[in-house]
C-alpha positions, 0 to 999 in steps of 0.5 A, a space after each residue: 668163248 663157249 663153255 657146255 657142262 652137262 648138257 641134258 635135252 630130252 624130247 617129250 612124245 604124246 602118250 600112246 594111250 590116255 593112262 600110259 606113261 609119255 616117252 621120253 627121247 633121251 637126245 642129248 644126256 650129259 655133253 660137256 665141253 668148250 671152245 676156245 675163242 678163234 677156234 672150230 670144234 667139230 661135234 662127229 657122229 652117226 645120224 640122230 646121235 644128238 649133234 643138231 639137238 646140242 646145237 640147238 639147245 646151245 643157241 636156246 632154239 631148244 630149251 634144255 632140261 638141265 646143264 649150263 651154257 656159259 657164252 662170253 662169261 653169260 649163262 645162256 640158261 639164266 638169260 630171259 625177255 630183253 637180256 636174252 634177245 640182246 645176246 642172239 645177236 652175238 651167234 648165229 647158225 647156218 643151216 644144213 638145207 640152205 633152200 628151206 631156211 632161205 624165205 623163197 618171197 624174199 630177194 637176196 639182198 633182203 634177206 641178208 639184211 633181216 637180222 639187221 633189222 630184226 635187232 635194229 641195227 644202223 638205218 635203212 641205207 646202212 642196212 642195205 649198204 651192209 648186206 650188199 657189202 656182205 654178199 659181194 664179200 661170200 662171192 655174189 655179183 651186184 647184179 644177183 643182190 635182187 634175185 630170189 633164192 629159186 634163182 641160185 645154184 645150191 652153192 649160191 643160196 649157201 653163200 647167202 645163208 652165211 652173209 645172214 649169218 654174219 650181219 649182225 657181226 656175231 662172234 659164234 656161230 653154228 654150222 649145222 652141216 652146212 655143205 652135206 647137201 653139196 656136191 664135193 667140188 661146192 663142199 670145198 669152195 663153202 669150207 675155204 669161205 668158212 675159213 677165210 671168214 673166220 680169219 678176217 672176223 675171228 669167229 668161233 665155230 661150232 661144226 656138225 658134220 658127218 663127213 669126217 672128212 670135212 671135220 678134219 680140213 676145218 676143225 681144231 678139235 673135235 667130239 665123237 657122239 654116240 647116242 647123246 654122249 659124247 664118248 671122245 673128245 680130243 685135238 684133230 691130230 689126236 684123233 684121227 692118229 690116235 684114236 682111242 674108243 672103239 666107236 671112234 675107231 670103226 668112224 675112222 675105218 670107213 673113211 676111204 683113203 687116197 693111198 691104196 697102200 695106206 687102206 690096205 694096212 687099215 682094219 674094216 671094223 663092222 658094228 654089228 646092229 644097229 644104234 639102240 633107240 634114244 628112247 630106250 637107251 642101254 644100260 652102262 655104256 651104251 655102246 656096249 651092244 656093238 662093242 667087241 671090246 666089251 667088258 662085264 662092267 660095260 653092260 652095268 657101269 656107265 664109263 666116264 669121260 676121263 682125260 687119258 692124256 693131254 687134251 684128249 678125253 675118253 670114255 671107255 672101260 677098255 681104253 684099248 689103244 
């Protein structure tokens, strides 16, 4: 369904005086992978490592510097004018705040019914018989279709953001975080929505989250980021059994365990500093200033991801298992 090879996005700064040099934000520097139609890959990481920014580029919300984005055999990048506004209507995204992407002047049942009318879809009472369909299908009474977002619980406006998102009957659509704003007991309602809608309509799901616990529940496979790369790259059982890079490994060791017994016998790795700026990237692997594995070659030589097993990506010059 998707296809991302070498995906480089990067962020122009105003310059800090007239005769210096404009920074350049280095978000997304060479990410690459695909996702199977019917599936779920998950794109992991800490905050500003590039998860929004990929996902952004991929729907052309962002116009990337260079790569190819490949949806249903069309490269998105090629695509202009009428062609391009022709294919939006085929993936979507649901946003992480469903309060400030949500049109506060607009009743439930209209706003669901926007990108109908946007791209022109079926008449006026299709259109309405459409959103209403949809609303009662994510778990919204009839009597709640005429009321404004201010009037929702976060968790409502949540169910609303993804009845827009599937009225145009797209096949791909983001979830950029979609429950982080949510308290666990939503989170879980909004995930099991999201999987039960991806069976009935057979929709392909790019999920960005932070939380791995929520990647683990909903995704097939997933991506590690670290900033703009992505460093691993495997099955949901792979890694989170046989984690391979060191960054993915102190990800892992963070997450709190259900077993006491189970979080006795796991080792607490502690990343020393901070992320370096995307701004200023290190050189070679850029994890290697945090990197206790670290190697002479990692502070000069960019490791590349590389496929150690079935299915499972790496990139590491240690490869420690």
């Amino acid at each position: 369904m998707l296809k991302v090879e070498n995906l480089r996005t990067y962020y122009q700064l105003p310059k800090p005086h007239l005769f210096a040099a404009a920074p350049v934000v280095f978000a997304v520097d060479g990410v690459s992978f695909e996702i199977p139609a019917g599936k779920t890959f998950g794109l992991v990481g800490e905050s500003g490592c590039g998860k929004s920014t990929v996902a952004l580029s991929i729907l052309r919300l962002i116009e990337p510097a260079s790569g190819s984005i490949w949806l249903k055999g069309m490269d998105l990048l090629r695509l202009r004018g009428v062609e391009m506004r022709r294919l939006r209507r085929h993936m979507q995204i649901i946003f992480q705040d469903p309060y400030s992407s949500l049109n506060p002047r607009s009743k439930a049942r209209e706003l669901v019914a926007e990108p109908l009318i946007v791209h022109k879809i079926g008449t006026a009472y299709e259109q309405k018989a459409r959103a209403e369909e949809l609303l009662s299908h994510v778990g919204l009474r009839p009597e709640q279709f005429e009321l404004y977002p201010h009037q929702f619980s976060g968790g409502q406006r949540q169910r609303i953001a993804i009845a827009r998102a599937l009225a145009s009957k797209p096949d791909f659509i983001v979830c950029d975080e979609p429950v982080s704003s949510l308290d666990v007991a939503i989170q879980a309602q909004i995930l099991n929505l999201l999987v039960r809608l991806q069976r009935e309509f057979g929709l392909t799901f790019l999920f960005i989250s932070h939380n791995l616990s929520v990647v683990q529940y909903i995704c097939d496979d997933i991506g590690v980021m670290y900033l703009g790369k992505i460093v691993e790259r495997a099955t949901r059982r792979l890694i989170f059994k046989e984690p391979i890079h060191p960054y993915t490994k102190a990800l892992l060791s963070a997450v709190p365990a259900k077993d006491p017994a189970f979080k006795e016998s796991l080792t607490r790795i502690k990343l020393e500093g901070d992320p370096p700026s995307p701004m200023n990237p290190p050189q070679g692997c850029r994890f290697n200033t945090r990197c206790s594995f670290a190697q002479k070659a990692c502070s000069w030589e960019e490791p590349d991801l590389k496929e150690v097993s079935a299915g499972h990506w790496v990139a590491c010059h240690h490869n420690p298992a």
